[in-house]
N, C-alpha and C positions, 0 to 999 in steps of 0.2 A: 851836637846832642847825641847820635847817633853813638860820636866815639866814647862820650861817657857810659853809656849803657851798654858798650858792647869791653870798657873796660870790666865791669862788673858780671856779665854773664858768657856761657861758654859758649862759641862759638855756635854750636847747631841749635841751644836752646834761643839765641838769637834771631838767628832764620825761619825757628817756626813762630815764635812769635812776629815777628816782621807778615809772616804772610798770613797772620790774621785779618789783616787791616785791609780794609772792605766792604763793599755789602755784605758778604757771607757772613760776617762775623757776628751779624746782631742775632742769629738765630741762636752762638752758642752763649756767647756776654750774657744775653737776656734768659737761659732755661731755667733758672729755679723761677722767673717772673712769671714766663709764659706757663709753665705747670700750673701755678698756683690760679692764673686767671681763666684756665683750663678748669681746673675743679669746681672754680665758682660758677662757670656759666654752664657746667654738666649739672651740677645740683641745681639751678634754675631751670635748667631744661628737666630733669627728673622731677620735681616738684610737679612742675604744669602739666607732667604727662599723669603722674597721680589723682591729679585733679580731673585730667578730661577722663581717664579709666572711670575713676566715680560715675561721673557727669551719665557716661556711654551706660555702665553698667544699668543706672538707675533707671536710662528711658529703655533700655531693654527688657526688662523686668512688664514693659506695656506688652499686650498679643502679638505677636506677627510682625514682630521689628528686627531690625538689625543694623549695627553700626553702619556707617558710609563704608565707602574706598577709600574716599579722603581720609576720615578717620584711619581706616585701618592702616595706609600705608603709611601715614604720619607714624602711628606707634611699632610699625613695622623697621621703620628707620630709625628713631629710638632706641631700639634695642641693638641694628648694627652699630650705633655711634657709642652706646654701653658697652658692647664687646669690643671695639677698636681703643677706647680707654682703659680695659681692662690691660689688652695686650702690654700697652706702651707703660702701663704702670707694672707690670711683671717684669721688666728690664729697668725702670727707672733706676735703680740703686748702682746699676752698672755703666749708665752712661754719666749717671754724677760723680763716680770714680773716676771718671776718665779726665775731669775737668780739673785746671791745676791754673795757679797763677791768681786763687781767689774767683776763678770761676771764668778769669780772660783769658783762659787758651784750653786748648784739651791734647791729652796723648796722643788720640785719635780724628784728629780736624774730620776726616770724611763722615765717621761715625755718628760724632757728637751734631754736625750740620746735617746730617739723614734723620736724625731724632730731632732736632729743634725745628726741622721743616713740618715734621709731621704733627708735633703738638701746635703748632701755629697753623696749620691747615683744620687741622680737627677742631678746633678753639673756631675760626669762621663756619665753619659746618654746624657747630651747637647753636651758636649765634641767630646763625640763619634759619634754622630747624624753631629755636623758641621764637622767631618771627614766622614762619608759616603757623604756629599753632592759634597763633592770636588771628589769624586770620580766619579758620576754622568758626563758621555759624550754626550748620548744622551737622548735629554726630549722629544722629539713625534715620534710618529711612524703612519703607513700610518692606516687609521681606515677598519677596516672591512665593507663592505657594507651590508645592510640589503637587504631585495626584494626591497626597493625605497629607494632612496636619500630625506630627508627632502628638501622641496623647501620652502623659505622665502615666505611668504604669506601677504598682507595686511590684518590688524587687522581691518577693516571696513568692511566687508561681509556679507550683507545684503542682503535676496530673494530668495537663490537660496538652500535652505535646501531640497524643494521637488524635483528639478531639479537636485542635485547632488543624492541620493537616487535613482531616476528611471536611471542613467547613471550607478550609480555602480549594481544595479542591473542586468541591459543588461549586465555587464563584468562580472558579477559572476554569473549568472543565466545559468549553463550550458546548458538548456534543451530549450532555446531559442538560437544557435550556432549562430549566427550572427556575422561575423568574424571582420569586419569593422562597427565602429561608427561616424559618423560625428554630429558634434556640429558647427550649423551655425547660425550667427545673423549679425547683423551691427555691424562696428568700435565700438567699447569703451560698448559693452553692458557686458561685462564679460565672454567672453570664454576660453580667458586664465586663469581669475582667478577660473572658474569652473577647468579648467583642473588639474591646482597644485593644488588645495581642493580634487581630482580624485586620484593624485599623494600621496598625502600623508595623504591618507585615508590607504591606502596599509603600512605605518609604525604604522597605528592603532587598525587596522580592520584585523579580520580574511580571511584569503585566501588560494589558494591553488596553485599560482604563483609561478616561482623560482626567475626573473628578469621584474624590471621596467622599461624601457628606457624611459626616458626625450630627444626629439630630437626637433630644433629648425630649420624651414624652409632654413634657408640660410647651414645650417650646417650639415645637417639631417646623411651622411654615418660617419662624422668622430664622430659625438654623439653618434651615436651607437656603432661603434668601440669603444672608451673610456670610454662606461659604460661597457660591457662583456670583459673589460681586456687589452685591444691591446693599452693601452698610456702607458705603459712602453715598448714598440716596437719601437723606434725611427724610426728603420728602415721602419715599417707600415705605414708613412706619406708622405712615397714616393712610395707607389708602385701604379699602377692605382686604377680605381674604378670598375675595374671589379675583380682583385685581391681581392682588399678589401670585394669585396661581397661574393666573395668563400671565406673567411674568416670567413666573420660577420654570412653567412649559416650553416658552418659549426659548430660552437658554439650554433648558434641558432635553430636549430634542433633537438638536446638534453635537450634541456628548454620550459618549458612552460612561454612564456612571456608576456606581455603587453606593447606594444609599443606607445606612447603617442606622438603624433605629432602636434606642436603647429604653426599658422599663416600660412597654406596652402591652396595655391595662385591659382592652376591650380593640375590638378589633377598629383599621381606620380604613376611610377613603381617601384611598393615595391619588384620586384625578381629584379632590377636594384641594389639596395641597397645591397642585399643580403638577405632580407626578404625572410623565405620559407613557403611560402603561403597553404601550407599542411597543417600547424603546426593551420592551422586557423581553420580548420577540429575539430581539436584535443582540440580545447580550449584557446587556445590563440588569443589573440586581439590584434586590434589596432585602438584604437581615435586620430580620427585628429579633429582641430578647423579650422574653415574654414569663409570667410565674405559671399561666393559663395554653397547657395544649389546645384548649377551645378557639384560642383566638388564631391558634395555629388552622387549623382545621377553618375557618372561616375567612382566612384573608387566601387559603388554598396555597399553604406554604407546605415548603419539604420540612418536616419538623426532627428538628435534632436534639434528643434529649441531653443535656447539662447534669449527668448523675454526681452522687456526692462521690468524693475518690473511696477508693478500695484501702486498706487498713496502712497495709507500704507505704503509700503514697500520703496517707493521713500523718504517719508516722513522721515523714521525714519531712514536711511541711511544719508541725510540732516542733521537731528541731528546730530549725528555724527561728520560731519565734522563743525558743528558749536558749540561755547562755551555755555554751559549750561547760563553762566552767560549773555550772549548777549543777545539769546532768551526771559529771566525773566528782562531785563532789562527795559522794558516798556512793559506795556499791550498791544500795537497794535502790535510790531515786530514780535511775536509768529503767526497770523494772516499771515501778510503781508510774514513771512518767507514762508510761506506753499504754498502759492499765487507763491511766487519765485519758490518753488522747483516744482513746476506745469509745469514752463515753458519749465522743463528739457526731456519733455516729457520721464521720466523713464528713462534714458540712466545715468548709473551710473558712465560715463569718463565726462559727461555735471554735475553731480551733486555734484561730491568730488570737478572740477573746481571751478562750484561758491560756493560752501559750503566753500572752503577754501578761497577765496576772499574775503566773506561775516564774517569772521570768529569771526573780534573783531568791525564788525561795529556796535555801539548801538544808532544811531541817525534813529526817523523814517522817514528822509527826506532820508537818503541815500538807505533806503530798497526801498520806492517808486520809487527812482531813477533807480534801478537795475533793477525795476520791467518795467519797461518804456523801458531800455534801450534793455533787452532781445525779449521787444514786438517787439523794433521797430529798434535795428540793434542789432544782440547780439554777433556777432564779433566785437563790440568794446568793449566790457564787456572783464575783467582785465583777460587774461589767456585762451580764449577762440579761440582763431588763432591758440596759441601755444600748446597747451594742445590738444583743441577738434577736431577743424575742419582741422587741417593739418593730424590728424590720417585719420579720415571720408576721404579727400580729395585720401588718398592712391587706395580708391576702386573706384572713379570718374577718377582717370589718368588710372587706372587697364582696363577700360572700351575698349572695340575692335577696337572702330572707333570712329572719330569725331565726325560721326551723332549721335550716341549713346549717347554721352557724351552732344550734344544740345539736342537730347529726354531728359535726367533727369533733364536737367536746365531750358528746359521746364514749368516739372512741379511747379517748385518754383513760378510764375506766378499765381498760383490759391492761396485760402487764407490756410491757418495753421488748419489744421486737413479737409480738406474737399475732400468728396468723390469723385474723378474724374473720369465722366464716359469713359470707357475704350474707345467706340465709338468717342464722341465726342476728345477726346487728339486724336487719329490716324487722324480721320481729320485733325483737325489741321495738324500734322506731315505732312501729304501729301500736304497739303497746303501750306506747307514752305518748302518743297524738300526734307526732313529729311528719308521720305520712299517712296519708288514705292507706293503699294497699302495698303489693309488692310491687307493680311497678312502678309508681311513686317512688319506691324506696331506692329502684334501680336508676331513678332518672338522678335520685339524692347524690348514689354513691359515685356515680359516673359525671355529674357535677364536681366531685369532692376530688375523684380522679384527674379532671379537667385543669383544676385549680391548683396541682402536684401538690395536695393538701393528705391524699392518702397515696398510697401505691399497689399495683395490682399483682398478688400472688398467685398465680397460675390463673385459671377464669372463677373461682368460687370462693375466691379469701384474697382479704386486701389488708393491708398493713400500715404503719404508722411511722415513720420520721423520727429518730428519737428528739431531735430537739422539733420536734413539731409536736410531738406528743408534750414536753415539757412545756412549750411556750400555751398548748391548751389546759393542762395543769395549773399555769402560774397566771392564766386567765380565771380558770371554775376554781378555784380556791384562794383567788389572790385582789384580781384585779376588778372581776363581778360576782366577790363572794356574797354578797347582800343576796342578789339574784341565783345564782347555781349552789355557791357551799359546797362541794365535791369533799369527800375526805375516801382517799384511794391510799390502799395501802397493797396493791396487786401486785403479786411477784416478792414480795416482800416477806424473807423468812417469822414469822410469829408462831408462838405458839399456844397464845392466848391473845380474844380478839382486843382488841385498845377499849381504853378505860372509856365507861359511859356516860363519862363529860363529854367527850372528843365527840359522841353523837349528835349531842344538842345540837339542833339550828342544822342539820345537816341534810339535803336535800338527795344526792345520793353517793352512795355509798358501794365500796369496791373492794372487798378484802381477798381477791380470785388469786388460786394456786400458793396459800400459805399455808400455815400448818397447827389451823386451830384445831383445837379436839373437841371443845363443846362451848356453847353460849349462855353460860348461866346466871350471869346478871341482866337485869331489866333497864334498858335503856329509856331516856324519855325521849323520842324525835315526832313528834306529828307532823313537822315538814317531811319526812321521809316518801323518797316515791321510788326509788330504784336502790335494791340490796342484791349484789351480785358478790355470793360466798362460794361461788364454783370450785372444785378440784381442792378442796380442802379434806382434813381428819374428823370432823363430825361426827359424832357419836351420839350426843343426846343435846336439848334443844329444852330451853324451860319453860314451863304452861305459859307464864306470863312473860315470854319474851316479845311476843307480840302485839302487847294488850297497848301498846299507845303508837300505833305504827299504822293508823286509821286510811291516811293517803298514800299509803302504797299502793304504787300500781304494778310494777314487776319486781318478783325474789326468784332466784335460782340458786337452786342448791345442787344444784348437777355435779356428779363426779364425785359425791362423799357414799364410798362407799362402803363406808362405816355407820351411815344412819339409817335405823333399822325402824322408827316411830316416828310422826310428825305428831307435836302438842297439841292440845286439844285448842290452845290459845291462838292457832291458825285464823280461828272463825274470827278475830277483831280484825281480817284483814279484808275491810266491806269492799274497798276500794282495787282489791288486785283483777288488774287485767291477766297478767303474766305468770305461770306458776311451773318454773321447769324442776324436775323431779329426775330424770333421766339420767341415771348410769348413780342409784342410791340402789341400796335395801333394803326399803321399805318393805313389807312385808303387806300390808292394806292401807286402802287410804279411808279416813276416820270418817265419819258423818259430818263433824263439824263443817267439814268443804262445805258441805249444802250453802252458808251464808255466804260463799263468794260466789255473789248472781252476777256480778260484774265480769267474771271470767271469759275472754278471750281464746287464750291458749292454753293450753295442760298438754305437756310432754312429760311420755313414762316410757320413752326410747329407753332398750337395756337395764327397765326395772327388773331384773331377772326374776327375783323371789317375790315379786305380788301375786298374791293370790286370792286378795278378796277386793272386790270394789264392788259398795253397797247398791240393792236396787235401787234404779231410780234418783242417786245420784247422779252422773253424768247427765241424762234427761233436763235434771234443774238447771243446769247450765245454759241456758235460753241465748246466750249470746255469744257461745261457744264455735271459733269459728277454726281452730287447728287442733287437732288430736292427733297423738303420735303416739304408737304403742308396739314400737318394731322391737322385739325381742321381750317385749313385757310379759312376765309369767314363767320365762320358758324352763327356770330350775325347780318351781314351787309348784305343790300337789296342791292342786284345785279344787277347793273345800266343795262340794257337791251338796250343799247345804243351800236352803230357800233364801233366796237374796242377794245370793250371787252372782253375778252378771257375767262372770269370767269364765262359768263350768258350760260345758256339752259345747267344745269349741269357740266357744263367748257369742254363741246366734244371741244370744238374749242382749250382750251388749248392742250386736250390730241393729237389732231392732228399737232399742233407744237412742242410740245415733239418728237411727233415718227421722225424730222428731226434730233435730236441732236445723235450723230453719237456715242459718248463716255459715253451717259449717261448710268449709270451702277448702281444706287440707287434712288429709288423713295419711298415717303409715301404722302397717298393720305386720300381723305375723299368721304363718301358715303353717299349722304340721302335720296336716294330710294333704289328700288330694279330695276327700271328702268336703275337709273344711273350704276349700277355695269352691267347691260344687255349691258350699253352702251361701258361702259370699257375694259368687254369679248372681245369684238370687234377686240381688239388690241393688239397680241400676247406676242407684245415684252414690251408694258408696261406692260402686268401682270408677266413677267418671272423676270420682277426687282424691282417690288415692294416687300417692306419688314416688313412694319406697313401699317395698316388700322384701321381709324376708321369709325365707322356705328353713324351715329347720328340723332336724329330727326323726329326718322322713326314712328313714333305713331299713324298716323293714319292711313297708309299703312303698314301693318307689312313686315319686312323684310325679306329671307330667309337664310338666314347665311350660305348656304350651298353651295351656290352659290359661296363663295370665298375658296368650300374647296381644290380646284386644283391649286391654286395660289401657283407654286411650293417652292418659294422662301418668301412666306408670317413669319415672325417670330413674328408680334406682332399684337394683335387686341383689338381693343377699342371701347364698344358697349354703348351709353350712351342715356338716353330720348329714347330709342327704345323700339320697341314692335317686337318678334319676330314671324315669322308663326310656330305654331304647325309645330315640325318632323315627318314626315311619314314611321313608319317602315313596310307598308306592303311590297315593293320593297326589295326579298332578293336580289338579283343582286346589289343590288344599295346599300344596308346596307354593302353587303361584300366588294364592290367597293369601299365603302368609309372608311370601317375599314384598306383595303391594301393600299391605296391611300391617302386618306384624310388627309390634314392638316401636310402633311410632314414634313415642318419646324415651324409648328406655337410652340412656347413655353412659350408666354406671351397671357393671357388673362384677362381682366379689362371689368370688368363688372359695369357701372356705372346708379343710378337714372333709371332703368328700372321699371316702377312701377307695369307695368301689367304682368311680366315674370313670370309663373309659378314653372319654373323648366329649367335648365340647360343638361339635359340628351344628346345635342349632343356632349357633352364635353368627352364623353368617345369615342368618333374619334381621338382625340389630342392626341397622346399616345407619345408624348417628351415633354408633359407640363408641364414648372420647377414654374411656377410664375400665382398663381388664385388668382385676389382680386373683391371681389364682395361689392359693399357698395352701399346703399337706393336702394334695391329690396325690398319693403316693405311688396309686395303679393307674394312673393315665397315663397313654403311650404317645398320642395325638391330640392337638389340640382343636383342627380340626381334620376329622377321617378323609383321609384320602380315597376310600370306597361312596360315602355317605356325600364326597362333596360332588363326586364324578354324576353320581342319581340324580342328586338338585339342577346340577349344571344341565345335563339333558335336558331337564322342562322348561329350566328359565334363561335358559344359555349360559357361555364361560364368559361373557368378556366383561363382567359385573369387577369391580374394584370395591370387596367384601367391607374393608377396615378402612374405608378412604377419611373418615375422621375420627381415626386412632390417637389418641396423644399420648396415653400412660400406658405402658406393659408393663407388671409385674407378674412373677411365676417366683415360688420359692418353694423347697423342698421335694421336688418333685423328681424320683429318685429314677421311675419310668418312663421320664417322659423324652422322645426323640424327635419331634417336630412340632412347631407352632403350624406353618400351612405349606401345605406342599412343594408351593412357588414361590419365585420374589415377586415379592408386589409394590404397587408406591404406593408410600405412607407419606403425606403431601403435610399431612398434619403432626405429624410423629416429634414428640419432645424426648422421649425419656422411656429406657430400655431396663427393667433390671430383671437380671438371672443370678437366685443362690438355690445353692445345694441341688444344681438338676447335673447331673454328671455325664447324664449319657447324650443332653441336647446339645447335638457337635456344630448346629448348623440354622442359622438365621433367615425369617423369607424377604433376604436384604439385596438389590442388586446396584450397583454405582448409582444409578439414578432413582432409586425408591425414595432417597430425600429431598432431592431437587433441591440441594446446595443449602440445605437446612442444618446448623449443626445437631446432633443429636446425642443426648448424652446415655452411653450404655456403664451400667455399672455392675460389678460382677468378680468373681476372684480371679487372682493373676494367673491360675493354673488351668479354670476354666477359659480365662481370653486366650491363653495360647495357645489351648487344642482347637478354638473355635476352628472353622474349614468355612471359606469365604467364596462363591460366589468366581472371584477372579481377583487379581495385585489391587486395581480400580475401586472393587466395593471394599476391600478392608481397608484401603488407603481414604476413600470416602468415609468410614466410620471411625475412624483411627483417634481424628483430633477430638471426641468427645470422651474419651474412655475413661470414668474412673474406677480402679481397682482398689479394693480390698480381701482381707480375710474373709470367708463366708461364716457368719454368725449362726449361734443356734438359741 
């Protein structure tokens, strides 16, 4: 047989055939077999790993899971026996070349037998591999907890890098123990999502914690049970909550923890929970997020405010939620976008709202339009009820009392960002029943403060949230318009007031700082109770503009000072409490007043040109409890005629005063030293006055010292005065006035004094927060370096004159080369401003006059750099507050 077949083939190809024959040879005979049963039991094996990935994925998706080992190295192998098929199939085409004779021999025997080994080894390994899976019962197991649980976080997180940074500091700075942290802001500014950035810094960041709790207001004992262990306790959900707390103490005793407390409402007892408050001694914490500083303040927490972000940072958060490709789709929407996110005043729940509404709009009609709509109702912009103002609204229902909750809606009334003086809003309040007196009204605002529902502008003006103001908007005119009816159109360019349908049914009413010029249609509102026309064009006013306006309680016309007559149609207002007049042109006030017996308040601050107010008017006033008349009169000749209460220095007014039984606030004006001899007179109106001004006094100089026993005096206003030379030879009378004097003064306005030398009784004031001095042209000193060395003698030097300074202003003062001789500390010092003083080279500042306080000096670039400092220290202490400008005139 042999010799036939070796007739037919050539010698060598004989021999390798011959030595095929053997075991070896079924690895090559068989490879297109073994391939193909290769692919079938790789796709059976791939199939079933598909299935258990499901399977895994699905119970993962449960809390706190995670595949086995088993699991994991199963699919772990999987993927090597993928990639060794992978390989052997990138060569197949070349070892099947090799094979010749119909597939019974190869070129390369050793080749082709290295490849047929290995797909028949592989082929048992898949085999094997889809028998372990089936063996596989369970694929998750419960996961090991780290010190914190990962919290899902929004990838939009924008502002708050240096604010997360001083928070984790405070918790890991052991040498500042401060056991409780509160983090408070308004609705929707991000303190939750400061917290989980807090949360799960601790799975990134070095510590030296054993446990994180995550606990959420409604939930607070059973979250903390279920992160230290006790949810596999079924029985643990029924025992009480005082059990549970000898539980949750007990584990928590032996840990150093950090306790994280999110949306807290009203202050808690954390040994109620089982919190052991020891352990706070020892290093462990606990941050709560709160809408309320009170409750900061009451659990005795370090309180970190949550501000909204600064315009930058609003800006590029905006982005964000807007498409790259909208913004570049026209040259103006980039603009107009920015404009938008302005209106969000920073509050980052107002700016993801419209950023995602805004998201794919690329028409510039529709950005204008948003921009419109947010000015002027921005509760009907897409998502904004739902989303914004129904959170916001949670800390407005949260509010103590009704009246509380008509104080904040109050403020919506005034226009969008403007400073409201704390004074004048309690008025009101009082004038609408909302509080008994003034401090009633202080406990209102400082509740309202508490609740980050208002915000506090320097200590005498507080301000509004814009979308806090909107959401109380889109309450009084939307949501309890049956009950409020608000119709505000404050801030809002007009120049004619709105049509007198829009009054009907309108409870009150707000058209402050627009540009009506007169009101000469007759509205019908007999709900009306508050018209506040402030800083308007006014000019004239029609008889019957008031004739159905029965329940009004407060109108202010303040700041038109273009109205020179008030209608005789005043008298249908039985109902007014409140009546401010104050910085108009009126020129007399009419008899008709007489019918408002209900009156309260009457303010004729800066009525300049009054010059008549009728006998025995004011007297009728029986329940008259603020009068304000600082600057009233002072450009109009003083009719010298029978009945006029305002002539021979207004004694005749001041003796119809002293009938009004309730009056309890007064500001007055002086233009001699005669008239204040005359005022002395009368005990009880100097015990309640509380502003004065001096004016006019120039050719008689005044003695200012004379008002310094005026126990209750808080502000003075010296303006066109000349004052007498101070007399320190009376020590009696220096130390008298150093223990005594000027008790409550802490505002003083120094105005157009031209002949004033020097200011030196000013170191009597010792509570003065607020000095602005402007066109003293000949003052050299502010105070004399001769006059202070006299004083010093009697009552010694080592007094700290200005210890609560906060405001300096000086402007124009062309003579003036010192404020005080020495540096002193200003402990309380905010705010520096100097224009146009050219020759004041030198501050009384030394390194430590702030005591690490920033302070801001403002002032022109050419005056800060001749300033002359003290030492490198104090200008490098002042330095980082400086803002320059031009000096204006």
């Amino acid at each position: 047989m042999g010799n036939l077949i070796s007739t037919f083939l050539p010698a060598d190809l004989f021999d390798r055939t011959s030595n095929c024959v053997g075991e070896q040879a079924k690895y090559v005979w068989g490879l297109e077999k073994t391939l193909r049963v290769l692919e079938t039991e790789l796709h059976k094996l791939t199939r079933a790993r598909d299935d258990l990935k499901t399977k895994v994925e699905v119970e993962e998706q449960r809390p706190r899971t995670r595949r086995t080992n088993q699991v994991a190295g199963w699919l772990e192998d999987v993927q090597k026996l993928e990639t060794e098929f992978t390989e052997l199939e990138r060569v197949r085409a070349q070892e099947m070349d090799r094979l010749c004779l119909g597939g019974l021999c190869s070129k390369n025997f050793a080749s082709s037998y290295n490849y047929g080994t290995q797909v028949v080894e592989l082929t048992d390994r898949v085999i094997n591999l889809k028998k372990d899976e089936e063996k596989i019962e369970v694929v998750v197991e419960k996961a090991p907890d780290g010190a914190a649980i990962e919290l899902p976080l929004d990838h939009t997180v924008v502002g708050q890098e240096l604010l997360l940074g001083q928070v984790w500091r405070c918790i890991t700075d052991q040498e500042k123990n401060r056991g409780i942290i509160g983090l408070y802001g308004i609705g929707g500014v991000g303190k939750t999502t400061l917290l989980k950035q807090v949360n799960n810094n601790f799975r990134h960041q070095q510590h030296n914690f054993d446990v994180v709790i995550w606990a959420a207001a409604s939930t607070l004992q059973d979250d903390i049970g279920k992160r230290i262990g006790f949810s596999e306790d079924q029985s643990w959900e029924k025992k009480s909550p005082q059990d549970k707390a000898v539980d949750i103490g007990s584990i928590l005793s032996r840990r150093k923890f950090v306790l994280l407390l999110d949306d807290i409402w009203k202050p808690i007892d954390l040994t109620q929970l089982g919190v052991p408050l020891q352990k706070l001694n020892d290093g462990s914490k606990v941050v709560l997020t709160t809408r309320s500083a009170g409750v900061c303040d009451q659990m005795d927490a370090e309180k970190v405010e949550v501000y909204s972000l600064a315009h930058d940072k609003a800006w590029e958060l905006f982005q964000e939620m807007v498409d790259r490709s909208t913004l570049d789709s026209h040259t103006s929407i980039r603009e107009l976008a920015e404009t938008l996110a302005r209106e969000c005043g920073g509050l980052p729940l107002a700016l993801k709202t419209v950023g995602r509404a805004m998201k794919s709009q690329r028409k510039v009609g529709d950005w204008k339009r948003a921009i419109h709509k947010m000015r002027t109702s921005a509760s009907k912009f897409s998502g904004m009820k739902e989303e914004v103002f129904s959170r916001l609204k949670f800390s407005y229902d949260s509010l103590s009392t009704d009246e509380l909750r008509s104080c904040l809606l109050y403020c919506c009334l005034y226009p969008e960002d403007y400073e409201i003086p704390k004074r004048q809003l309690i008025d009101y309040w009082i004038s609408e029943g909302f509080v008994c007196d003034f401090d009633d009204g202080c406990d209102f605002i400082d509740d309202l403060l508490q609740a980050c529902l208002l915000e506090e502008e320097g200590d005498d003006h507080v301000k509004m949230h814009d979308m806090i103001r909107e959401m109380s908007l889109w309450i009084a005119c939307t949501v309890d318009k049956e009950e409020q009816n608000f119709l505000v159109r404050a801030g809002v360019k007009l120049t004619e007031a709105p049509k007198v349908e829009e009054w009907e049914g309108a409870k009150r009413i707000s058209l402050m700082k627009t540009r009506i010029q007169s009101l000469s249609e007759i509205p019908t509102c007999p709900r009306l109770v508050t018209l506040l026309l402030d800083g308007n064009w006014i000019e004239e006013i029609t008889d019957g503009f008031f004739q159905s306006m029965s329940s009004l309680r407060v109108l202010s016309l303040r700041i038109n000072i273009s109205l020179s007559k008030l209608p005789s149609g005043i008298s249908n207002l039985v109902s007014l409490h409140h009546l401010d007049l104050s910085r108009t042109n009126i020129t007399g006030l009419p008899q008709e007043l007489k019918a408002l017996e209900k009156l309260r308040y009457l303010n004729l601050d800066y009525a300049f040109n009054l010059s008549i107010i009728p006998h025995q008017l004011i007297s009728g006033f029986s329940k008259l409890e603020v009068r304000r008349l600082r600057g009233c009169g002072l450009w109009s000749k003083k009719e010298e005629e029978e009945g006029n209460v305002l002539c021979d220095d207004a004694e005749p007014l001041m003796k119809e005063l002293l009938g009004l039984k309730h009056l309890n606030v007064l500001s007055w004006t002086f233009r001699s030293s005669l008239a204040v001899q005359k005022f002395l007179k009368y005990p009880k109106l100097v015990s309640i006055t509380q502003s004065v001004m001096v004016c006019q006094c120039e050719s008689q100089p005044f003695n200012v010292l004379h008002l310094a026993y005026m126990e209750n005096l808080q502000e003075l206003r010296i303006s066109n005065s000349n004052l007498e030379e101070m007399k320190t030879d009376s020590t009696e009378e220096v130390k008298k006035l150093f223990q005594s004097g000027f008790r409550s003064l802490d505002r003083v306005v120094i105005w157009s004094c031209q002949k004033m030398k020097d200011l030196t009784w000013l170191v009597f004031v010792q509570i003065l927060k607020q000095l602005r001095i402007v066109f003293c042209t000949e003052m050299e000193e502010i105070i004399s370096v001769d006059k202070l060395r006299d004083i010093s003698k009697i009552i010694g030097s080592e007094h700290n004159f200005f210890a609560q300074l906060e405001s300096l202003t000086i402007k124009w003062g062309r003579n003036l080369k010192s404020v005080y001789p020495n540096p002193l500390p200003f402990p309380k010092l905010k705010k520096i401003e100097v224009r146009e003083c050219p020759q004041l080279k030198k501050l009384p500042l030394n390194s430590s006059s702030a005591k690490e306080r920033r302070v801001v000096i403002e002032g022109s670039k050419k005056w800060w750099e001749e300033l002359q400092w003290e030492d490198q220290a104090t200008q490098n202490a002042f330095s980082s507050g400086v803002v320059l400008g031009d000096d204006f005139h």
